[in-house]
N, CA, C and O of each residue as an XYZ file, in Angstrom:
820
protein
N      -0.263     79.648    -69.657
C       0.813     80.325    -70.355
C       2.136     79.598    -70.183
O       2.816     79.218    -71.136
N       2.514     79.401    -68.677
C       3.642     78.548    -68.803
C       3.626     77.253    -69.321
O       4.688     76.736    -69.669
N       2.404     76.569    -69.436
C       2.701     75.274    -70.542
C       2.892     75.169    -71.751
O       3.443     74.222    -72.313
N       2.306     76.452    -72.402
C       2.391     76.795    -73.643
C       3.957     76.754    -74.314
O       4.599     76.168    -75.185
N       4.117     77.930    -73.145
C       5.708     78.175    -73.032
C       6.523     77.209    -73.239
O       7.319     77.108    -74.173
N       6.315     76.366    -72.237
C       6.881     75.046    -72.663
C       7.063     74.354    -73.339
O       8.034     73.609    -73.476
N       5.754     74.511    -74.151
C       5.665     73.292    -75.404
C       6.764     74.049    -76.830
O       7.511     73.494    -77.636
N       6.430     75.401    -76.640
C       7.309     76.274    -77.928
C       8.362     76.012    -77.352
O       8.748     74.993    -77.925
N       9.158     76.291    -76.512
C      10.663     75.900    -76.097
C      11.128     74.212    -76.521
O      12.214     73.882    -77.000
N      10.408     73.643    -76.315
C      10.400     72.350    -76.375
C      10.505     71.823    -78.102
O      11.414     71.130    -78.557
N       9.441     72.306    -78.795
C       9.221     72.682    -80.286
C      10.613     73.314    -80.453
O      11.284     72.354    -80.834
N      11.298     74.203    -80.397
C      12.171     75.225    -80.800
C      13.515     74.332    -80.524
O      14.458     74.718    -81.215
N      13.708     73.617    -79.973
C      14.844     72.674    -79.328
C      14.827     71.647    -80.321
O      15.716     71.408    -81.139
N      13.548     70.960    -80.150
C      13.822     69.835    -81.679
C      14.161     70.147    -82.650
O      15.001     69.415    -83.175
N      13.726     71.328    -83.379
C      13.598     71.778    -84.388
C      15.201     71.980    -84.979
O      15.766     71.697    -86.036
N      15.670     72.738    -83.482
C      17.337     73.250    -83.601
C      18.150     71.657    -84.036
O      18.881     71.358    -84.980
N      17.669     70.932    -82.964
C      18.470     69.615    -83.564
C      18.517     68.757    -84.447
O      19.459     68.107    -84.901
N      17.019     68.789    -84.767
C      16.875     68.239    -86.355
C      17.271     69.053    -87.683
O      17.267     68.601    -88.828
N      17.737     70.828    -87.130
C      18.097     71.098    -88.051
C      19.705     71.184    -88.270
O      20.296     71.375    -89.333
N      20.221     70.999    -87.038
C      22.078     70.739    -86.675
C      21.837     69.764    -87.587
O      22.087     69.892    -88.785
N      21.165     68.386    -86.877
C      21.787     66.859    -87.926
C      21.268     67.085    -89.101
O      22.062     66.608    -89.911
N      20.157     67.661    -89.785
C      20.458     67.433    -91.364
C      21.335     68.360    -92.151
O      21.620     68.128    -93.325
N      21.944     69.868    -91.214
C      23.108     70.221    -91.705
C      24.259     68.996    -92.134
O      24.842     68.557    -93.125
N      24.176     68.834    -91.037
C      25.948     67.755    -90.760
C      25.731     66.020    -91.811
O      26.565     65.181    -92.152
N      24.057     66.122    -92.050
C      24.284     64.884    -93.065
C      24.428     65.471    -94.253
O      25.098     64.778    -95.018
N      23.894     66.929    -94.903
C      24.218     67.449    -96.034
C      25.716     67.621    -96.509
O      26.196     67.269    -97.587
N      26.398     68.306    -95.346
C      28.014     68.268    -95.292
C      28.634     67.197    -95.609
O      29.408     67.146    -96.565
N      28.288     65.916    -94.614
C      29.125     64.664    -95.084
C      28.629     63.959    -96.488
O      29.148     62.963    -96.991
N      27.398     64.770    -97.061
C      27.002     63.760    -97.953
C      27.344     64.525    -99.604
O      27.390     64.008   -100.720
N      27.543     65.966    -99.144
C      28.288     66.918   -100.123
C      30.141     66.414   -100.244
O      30.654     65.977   -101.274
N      30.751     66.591    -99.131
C      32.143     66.077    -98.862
C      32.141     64.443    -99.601
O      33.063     64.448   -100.417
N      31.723     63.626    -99.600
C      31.593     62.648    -99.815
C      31.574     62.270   -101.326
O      32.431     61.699   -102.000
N      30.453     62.713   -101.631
C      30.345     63.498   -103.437
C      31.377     63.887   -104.007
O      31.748     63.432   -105.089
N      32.064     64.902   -103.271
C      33.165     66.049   -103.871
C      34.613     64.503   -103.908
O      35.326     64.393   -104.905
N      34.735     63.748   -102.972
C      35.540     62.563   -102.597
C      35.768     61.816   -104.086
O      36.882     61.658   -104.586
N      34.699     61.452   -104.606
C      34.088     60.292   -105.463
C      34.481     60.756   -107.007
O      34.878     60.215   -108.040
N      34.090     62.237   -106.489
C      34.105     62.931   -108.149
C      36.145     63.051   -108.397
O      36.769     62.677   -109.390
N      36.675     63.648   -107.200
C      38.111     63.803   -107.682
C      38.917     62.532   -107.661
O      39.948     62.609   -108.329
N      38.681     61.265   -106.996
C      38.788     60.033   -107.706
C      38.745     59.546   -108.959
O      39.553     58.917   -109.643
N      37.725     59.926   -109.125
C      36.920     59.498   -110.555
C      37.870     60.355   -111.626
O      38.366     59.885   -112.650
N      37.944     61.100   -111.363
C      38.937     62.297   -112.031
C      40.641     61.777   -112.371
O      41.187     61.908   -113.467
N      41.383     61.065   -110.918
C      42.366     60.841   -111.019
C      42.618     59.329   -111.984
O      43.573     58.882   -112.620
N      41.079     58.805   -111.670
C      41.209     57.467   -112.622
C      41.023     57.963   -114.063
O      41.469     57.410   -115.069
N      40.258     59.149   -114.009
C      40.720     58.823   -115.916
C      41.827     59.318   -116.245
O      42.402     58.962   -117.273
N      42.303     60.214   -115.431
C      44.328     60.641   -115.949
C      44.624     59.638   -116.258
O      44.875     59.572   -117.462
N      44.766     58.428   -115.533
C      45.739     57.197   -115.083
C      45.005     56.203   -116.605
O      45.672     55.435   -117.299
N      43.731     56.469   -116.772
C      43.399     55.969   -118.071
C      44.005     56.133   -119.396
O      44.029     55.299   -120.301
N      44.564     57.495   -119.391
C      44.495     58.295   -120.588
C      46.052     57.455   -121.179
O      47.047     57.413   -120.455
N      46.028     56.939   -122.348
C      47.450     56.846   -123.134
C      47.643     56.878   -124.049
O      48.599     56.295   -124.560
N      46.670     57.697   -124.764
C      47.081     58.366   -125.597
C      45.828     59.104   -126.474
O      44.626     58.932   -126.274
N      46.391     59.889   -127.403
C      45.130     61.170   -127.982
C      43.676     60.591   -127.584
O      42.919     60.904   -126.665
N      43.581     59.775   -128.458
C      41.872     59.278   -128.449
C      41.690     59.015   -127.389
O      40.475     59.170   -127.264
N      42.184     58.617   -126.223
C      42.047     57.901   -124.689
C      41.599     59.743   -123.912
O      40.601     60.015   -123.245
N      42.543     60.529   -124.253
C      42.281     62.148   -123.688
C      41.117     62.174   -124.369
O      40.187     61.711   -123.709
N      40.795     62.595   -125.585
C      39.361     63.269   -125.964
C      38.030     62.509   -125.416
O      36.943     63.056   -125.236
N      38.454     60.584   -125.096
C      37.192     60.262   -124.526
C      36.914     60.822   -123.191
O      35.803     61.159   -122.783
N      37.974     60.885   -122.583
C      38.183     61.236   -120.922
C      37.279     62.627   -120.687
O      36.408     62.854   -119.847
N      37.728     63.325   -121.569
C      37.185     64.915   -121.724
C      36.201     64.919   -122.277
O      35.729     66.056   -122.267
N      35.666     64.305   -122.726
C      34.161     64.468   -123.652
C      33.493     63.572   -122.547
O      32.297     63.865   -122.570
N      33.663     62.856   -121.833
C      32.915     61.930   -120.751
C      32.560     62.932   -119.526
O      31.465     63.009   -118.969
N      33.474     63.520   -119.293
C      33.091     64.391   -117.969
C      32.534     65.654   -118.329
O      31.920     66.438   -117.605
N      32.937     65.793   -120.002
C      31.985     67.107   -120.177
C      30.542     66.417   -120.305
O      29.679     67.131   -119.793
N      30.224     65.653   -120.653
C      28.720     65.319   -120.895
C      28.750     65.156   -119.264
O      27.661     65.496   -118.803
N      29.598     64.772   -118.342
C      28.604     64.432   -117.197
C      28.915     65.358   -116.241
O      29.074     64.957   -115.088
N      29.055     66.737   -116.543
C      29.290     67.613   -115.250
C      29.436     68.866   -115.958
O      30.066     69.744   -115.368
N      28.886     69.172   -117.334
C      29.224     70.157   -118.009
C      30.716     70.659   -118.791
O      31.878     70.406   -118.472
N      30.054     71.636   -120.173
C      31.129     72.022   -121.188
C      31.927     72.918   -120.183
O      33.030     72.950   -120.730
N      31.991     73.371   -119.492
C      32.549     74.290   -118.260
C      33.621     73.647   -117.701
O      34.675     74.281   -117.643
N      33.581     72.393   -117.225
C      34.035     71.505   -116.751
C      35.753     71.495   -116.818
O      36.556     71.395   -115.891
N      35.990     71.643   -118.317
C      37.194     71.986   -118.810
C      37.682     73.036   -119.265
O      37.196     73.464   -120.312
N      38.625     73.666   -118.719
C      38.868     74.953   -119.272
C      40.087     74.770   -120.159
O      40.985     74.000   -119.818
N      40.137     75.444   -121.260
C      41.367     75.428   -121.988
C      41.864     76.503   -122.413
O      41.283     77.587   -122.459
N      43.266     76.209   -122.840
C      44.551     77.632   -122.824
C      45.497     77.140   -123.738
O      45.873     76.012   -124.059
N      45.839     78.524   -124.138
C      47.301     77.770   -125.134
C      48.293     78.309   -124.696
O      48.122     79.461   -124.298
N      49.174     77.940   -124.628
C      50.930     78.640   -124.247
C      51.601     79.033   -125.323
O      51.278     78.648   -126.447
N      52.542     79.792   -125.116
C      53.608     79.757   -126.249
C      54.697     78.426   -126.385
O      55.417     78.023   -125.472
N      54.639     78.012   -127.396
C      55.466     76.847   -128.015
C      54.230     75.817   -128.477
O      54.469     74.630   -128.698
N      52.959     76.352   -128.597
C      52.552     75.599   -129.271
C      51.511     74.600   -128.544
O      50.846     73.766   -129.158
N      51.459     74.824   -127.011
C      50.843     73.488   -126.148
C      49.598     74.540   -125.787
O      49.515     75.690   -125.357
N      48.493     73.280   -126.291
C      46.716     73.780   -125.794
C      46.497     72.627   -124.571
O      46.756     71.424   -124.524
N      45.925     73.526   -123.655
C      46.046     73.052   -122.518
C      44.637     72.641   -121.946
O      43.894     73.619   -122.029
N      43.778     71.184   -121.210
C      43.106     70.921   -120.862
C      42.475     71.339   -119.410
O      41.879     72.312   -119.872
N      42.261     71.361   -118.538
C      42.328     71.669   -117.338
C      40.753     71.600   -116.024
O      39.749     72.271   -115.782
N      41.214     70.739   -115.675
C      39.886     70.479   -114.952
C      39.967     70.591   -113.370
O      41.073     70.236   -112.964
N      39.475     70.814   -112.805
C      39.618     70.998   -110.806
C      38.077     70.632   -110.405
O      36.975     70.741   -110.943
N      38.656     70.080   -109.022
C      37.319     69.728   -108.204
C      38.342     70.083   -106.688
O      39.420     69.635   -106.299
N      37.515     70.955   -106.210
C      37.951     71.511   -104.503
C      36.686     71.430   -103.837
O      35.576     71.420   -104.369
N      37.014     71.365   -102.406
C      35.927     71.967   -101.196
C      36.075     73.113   -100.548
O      35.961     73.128    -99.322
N      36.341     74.213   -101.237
C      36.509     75.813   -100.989
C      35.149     76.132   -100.354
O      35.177     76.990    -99.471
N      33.791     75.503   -100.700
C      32.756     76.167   -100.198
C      32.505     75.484    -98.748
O      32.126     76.375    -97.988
N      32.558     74.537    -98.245
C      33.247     73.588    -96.952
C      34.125     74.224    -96.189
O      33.835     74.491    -95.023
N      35.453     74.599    -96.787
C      36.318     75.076    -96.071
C      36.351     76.175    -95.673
O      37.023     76.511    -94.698
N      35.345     77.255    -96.622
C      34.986     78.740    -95.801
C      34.101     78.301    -94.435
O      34.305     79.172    -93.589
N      33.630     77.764    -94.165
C      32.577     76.956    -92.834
C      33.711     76.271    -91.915
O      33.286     75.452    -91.101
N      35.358     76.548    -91.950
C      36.217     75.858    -91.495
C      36.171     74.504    -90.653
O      36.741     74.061    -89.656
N      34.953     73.962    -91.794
C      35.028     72.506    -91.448
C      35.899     71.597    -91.811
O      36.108     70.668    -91.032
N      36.668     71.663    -93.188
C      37.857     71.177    -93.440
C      38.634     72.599    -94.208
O      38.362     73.768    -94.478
N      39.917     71.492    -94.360
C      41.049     72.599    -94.793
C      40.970     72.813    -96.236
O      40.913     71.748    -96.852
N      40.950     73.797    -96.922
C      40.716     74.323    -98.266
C      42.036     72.639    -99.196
O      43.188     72.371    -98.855
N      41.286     72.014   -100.186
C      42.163     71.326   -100.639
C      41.221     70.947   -102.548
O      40.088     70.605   -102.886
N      42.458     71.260   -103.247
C      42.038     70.937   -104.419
C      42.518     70.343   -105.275
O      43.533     70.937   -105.637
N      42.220     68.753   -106.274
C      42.566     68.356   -107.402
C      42.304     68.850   -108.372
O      41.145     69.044   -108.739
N      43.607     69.256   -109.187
C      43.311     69.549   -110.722
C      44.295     68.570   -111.714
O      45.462     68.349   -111.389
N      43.732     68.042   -112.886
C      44.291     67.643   -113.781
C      44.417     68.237   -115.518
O      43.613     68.670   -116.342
N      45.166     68.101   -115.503
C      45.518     68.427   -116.696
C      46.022     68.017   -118.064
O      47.137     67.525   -117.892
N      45.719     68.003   -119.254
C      46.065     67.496   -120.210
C      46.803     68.196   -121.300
O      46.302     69.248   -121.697
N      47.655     67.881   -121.722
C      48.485     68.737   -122.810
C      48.727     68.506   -124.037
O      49.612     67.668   -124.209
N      48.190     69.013   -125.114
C      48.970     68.635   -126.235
C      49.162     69.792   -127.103
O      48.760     70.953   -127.032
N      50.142     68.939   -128.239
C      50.832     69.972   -128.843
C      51.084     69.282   -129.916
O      51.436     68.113   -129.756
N      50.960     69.869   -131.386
C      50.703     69.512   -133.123
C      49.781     68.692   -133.450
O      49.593     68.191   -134.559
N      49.071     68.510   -132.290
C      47.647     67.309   -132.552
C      47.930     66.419   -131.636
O      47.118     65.497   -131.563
N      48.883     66.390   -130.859
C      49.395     64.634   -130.246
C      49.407     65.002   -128.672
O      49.672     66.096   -128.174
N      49.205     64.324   -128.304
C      49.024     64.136   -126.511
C      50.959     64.544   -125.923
O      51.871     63.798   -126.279
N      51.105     65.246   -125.426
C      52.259     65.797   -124.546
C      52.179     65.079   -122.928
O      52.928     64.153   -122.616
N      51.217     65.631   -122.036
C      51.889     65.484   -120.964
C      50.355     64.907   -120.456
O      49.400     65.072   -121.215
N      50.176     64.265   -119.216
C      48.949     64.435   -118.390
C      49.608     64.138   -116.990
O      50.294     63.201   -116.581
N      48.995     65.651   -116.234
C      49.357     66.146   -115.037
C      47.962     65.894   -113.743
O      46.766     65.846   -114.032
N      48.485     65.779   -112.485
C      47.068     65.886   -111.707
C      48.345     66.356   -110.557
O      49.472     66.109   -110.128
N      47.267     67.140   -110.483
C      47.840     68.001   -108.674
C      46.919     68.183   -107.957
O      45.843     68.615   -108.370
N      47.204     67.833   -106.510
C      46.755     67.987   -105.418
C      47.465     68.881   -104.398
O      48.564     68.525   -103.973
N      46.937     69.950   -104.007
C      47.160     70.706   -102.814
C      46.271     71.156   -101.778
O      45.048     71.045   -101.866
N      47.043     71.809   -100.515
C      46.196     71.725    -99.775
C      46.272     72.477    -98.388
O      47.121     72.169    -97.551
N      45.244     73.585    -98.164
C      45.402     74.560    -97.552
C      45.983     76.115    -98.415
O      46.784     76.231    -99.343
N      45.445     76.832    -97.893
C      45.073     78.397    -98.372
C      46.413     78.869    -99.432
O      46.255     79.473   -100.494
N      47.665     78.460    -98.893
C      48.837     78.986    -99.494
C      49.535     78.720   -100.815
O      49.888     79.565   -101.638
N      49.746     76.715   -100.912
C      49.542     76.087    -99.987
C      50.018     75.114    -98.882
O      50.710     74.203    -99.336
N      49.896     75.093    -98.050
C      50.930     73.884    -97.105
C      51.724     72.706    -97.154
O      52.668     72.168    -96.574
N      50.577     72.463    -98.520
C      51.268     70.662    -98.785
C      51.130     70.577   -100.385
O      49.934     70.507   -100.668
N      51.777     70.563   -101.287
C      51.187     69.610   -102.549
C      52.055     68.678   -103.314
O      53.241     68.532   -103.020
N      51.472     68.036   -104.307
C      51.971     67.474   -105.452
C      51.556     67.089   -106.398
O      50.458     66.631   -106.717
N      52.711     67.317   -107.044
C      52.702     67.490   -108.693
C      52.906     66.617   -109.477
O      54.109     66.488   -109.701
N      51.981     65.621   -110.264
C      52.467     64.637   -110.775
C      52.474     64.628   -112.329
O      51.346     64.774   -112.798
N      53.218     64.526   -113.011
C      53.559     64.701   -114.622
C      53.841     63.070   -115.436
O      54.656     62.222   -115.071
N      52.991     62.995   -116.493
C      53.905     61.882   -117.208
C      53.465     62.174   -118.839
O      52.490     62.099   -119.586
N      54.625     62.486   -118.836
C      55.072     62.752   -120.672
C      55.069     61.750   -121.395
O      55.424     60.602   -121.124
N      54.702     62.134   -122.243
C      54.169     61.066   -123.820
C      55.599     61.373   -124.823
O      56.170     60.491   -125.464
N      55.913     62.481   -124.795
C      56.723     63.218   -126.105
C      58.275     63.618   -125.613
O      59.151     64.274   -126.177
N      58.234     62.966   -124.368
C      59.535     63.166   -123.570
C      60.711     62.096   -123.601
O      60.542     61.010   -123.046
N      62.044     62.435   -124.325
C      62.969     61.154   -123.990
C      63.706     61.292   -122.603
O      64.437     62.238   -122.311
N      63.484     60.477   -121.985
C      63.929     60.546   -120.570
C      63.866     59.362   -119.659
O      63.014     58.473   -119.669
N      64.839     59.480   -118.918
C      65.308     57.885   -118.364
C      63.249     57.175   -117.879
O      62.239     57.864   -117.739
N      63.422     55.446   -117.751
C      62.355     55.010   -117.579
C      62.276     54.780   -116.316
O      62.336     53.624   -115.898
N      62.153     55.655   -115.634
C      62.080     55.967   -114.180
C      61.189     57.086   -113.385
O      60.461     57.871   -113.992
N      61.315     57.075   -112.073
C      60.591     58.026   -111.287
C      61.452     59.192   -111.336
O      62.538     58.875   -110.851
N      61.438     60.774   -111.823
C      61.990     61.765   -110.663
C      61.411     62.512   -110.544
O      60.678     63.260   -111.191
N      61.967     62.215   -108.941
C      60.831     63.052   -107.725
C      61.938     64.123   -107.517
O      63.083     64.084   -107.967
N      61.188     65.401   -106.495
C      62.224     66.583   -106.285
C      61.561     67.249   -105.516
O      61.255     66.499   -104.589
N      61.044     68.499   -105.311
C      60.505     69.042   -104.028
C      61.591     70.096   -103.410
O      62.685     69.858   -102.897
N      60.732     71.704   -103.694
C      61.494     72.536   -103.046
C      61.501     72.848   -101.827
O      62.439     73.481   -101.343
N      60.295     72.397   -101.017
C      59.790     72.305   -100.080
C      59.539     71.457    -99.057
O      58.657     71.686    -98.229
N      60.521     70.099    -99.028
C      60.138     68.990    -98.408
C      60.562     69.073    -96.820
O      61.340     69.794    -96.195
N      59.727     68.052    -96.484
C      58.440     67.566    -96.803
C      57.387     67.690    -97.248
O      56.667     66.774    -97.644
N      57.071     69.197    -97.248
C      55.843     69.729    -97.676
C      54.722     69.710    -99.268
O      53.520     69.807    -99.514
N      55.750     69.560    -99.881
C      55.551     69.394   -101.720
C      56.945     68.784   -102.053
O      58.089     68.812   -101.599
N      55.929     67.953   -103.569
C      56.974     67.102   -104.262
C      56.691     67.161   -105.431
O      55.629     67.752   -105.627
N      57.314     66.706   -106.531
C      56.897     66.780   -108.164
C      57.511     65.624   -108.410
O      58.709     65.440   -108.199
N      56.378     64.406   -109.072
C      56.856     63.277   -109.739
C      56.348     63.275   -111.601
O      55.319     63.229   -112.275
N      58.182     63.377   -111.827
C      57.975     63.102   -113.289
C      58.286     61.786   -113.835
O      59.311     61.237   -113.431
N      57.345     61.040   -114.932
C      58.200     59.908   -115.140
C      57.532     59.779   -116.819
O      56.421     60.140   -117.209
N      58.606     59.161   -117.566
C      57.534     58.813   -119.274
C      56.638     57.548   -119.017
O      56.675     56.648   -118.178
N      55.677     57.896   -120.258
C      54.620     56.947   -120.283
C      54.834     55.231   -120.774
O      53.921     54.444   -121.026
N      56.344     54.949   -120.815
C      56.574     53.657   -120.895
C      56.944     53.038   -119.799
O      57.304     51.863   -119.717
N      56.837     54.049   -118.698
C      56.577     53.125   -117.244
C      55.905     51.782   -117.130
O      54.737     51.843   -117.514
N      56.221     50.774   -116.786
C      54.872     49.915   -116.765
C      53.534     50.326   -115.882
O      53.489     51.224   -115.041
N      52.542     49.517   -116.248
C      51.442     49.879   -115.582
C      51.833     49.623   -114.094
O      51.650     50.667   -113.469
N      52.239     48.758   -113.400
C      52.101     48.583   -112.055
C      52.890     49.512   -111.375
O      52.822     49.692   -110.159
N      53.969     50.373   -112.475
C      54.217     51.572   -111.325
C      53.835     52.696   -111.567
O      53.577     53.553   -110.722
N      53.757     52.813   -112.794
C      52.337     53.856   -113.141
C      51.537     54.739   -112.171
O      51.562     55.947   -111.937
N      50.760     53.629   -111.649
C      49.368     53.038   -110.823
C      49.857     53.899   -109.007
O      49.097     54.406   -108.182
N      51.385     53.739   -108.965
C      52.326     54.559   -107.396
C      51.749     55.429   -107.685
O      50.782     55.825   -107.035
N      52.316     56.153   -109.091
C      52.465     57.584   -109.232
C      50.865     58.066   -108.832
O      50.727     58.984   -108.023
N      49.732     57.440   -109.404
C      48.053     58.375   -109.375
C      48.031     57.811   -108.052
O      47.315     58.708   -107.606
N      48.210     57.116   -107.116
C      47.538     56.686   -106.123
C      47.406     57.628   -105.459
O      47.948     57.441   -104.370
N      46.748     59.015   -105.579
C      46.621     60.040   -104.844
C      46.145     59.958   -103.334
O      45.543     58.885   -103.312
N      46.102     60.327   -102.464
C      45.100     60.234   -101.223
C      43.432     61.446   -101.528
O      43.216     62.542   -101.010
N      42.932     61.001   -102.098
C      41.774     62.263   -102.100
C      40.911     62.195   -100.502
O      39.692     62.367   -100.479
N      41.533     61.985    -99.492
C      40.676     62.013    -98.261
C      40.915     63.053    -97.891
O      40.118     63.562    -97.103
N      42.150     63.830    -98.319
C      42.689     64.893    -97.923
C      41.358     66.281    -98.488
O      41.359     67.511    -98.513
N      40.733     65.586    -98.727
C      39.252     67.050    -99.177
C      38.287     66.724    -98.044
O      37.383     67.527    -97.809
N      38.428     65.394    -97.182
C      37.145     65.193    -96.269
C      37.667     65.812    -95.150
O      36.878     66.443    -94.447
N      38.944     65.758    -94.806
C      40.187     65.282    -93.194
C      40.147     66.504    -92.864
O      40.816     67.343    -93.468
N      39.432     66.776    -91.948
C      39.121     68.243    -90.943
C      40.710     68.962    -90.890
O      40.668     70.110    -91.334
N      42.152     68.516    -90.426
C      42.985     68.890    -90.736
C      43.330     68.966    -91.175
O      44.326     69.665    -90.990
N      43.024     68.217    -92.861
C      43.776     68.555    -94.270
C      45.201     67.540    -94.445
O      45.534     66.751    -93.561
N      45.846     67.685    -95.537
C      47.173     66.742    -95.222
C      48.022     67.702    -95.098
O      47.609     68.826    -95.383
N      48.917     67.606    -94.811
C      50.323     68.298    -93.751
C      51.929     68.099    -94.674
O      52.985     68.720    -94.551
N      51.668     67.330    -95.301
C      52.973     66.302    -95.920
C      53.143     66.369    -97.403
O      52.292     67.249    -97.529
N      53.606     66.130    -98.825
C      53.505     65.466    -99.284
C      53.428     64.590    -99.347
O      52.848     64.200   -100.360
N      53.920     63.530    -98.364
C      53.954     62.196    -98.155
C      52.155     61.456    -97.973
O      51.734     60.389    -98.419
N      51.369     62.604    -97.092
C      50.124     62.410    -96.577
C      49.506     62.635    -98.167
O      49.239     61.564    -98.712
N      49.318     63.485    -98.742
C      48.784     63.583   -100.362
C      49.140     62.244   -101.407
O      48.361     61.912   -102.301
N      50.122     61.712   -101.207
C      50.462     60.621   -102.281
C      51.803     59.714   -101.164
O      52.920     60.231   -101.179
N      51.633     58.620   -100.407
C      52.005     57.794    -99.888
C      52.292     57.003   -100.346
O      51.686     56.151   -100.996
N      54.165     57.263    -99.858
C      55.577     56.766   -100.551
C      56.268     57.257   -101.209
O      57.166     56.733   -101.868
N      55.801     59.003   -101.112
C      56.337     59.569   -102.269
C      57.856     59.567   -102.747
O      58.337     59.654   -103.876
N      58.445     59.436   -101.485
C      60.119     59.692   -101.277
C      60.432     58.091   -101.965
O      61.312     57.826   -102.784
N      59.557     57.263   -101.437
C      60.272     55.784   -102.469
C      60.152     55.261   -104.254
O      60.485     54.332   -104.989
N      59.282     56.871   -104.291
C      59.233     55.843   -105.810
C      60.191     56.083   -106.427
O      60.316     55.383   -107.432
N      61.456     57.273   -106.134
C      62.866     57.399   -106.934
C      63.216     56.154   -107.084
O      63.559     56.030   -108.260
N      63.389     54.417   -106.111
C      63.813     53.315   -106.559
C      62.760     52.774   -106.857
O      62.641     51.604   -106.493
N      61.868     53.272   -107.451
C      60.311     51.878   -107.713
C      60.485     51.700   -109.403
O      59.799     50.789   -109.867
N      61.243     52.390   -110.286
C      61.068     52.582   -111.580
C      61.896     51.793   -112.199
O      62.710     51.270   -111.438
N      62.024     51.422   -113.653
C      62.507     50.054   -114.205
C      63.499     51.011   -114.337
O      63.233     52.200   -114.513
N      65.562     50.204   -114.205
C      66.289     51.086   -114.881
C      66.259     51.416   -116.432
O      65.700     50.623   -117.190
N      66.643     52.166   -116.745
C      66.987     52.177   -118.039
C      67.462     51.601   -119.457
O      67.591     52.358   -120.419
């Protein structure tokens, strides 16, 4: 009896640990996924310049992640609104990381491309985000402005789409690690790094 015993205790112990580690490879290999996809996401914002560039963007991720994928809305004044998110809310109830989510967004209005937005925040409230905007239909200096009611904590970068590409490219450089990072980011600065410098990164006027 006591060897028996033994052998089930023994059985019951592996079992526990082989079933801890293929938890913890499902987690990193779900987190990891969720990483790739809101990347992938911020690169086609940064793609998009104009109408036909949005409808491929949106018809690409609807074929590859479902018609769901995008939700849309109209406002008053005329703007139908695109809207897509990828979070680790189901992760972060397991308070393995901190609740954090990308959403982007697309805007237009009389048929023509308006704005394309991507935000990142992060934690329950939330603690940290930012807001990044660049208008198509906007006259406004050819520059960065940044602002933030909350700083350090959140920032909002607006700039028009005749930015050149290489500073463009500041504005999306999102951090999406901030969905893996057990503590989450803390900063705006930690969500999009440099945020406070791109007010001088933009061509003058």
């Amino acid at each position: 009896m006591r060897q028996s015993a033994r052998h089930w205790v023994r059985t019951g112990l592996v079992v526990l640990v082989a079933g801890g580690a293929l938890f913890e490879v499902g987690i990193a290999v779900y987190l990891t996924h969720i990483r790739a996809s809101a990347t992938a996401l911020i690169n086609s914002a940064q793609e998009i310049r104009s109408k036909a560039d949005a409808e491929r963007e949106i018809a690409a991720w609807r074929k590859r992640s479902g018609k769901e994928f995008w939700t849309e809305s109209d406002n008053l004044g005329g703007d139908h609104n695109y809207d897509a998110t990828i979070m680790n809310v189901p992760i972060a109830r397991l308070h393995i990381v901190e609740p954090t989510e990308v959403t982007v967004g697309v805007t237009m209005r009389g048929g023509e491309l308006r704005s394309v937005t991507v935000i990142e925040s992060t934690g329950w409230y939330p603690v940290a985000s930012v807001w990044i905007q660049e208008w198509f239909d906007e006259a406004m200096p050819n520059r960065f402005h940044i602002g933030g009611h909350r700083r350090p904590a959140d920032a909002f970068v607006e700039f028009p789409s005749s930015l050149p590409d290489g500073q463009r490219s500041k504005a999306f450089s999102v951090n999406t690690k901030c969905l893996t990072k057990p503590g989450g980011c803390k900063t705006a600065n930690d969500i999009l790094p440099g945020v406070w410098q791109l007010q001088s990164a933009g061509s003058p006027n």
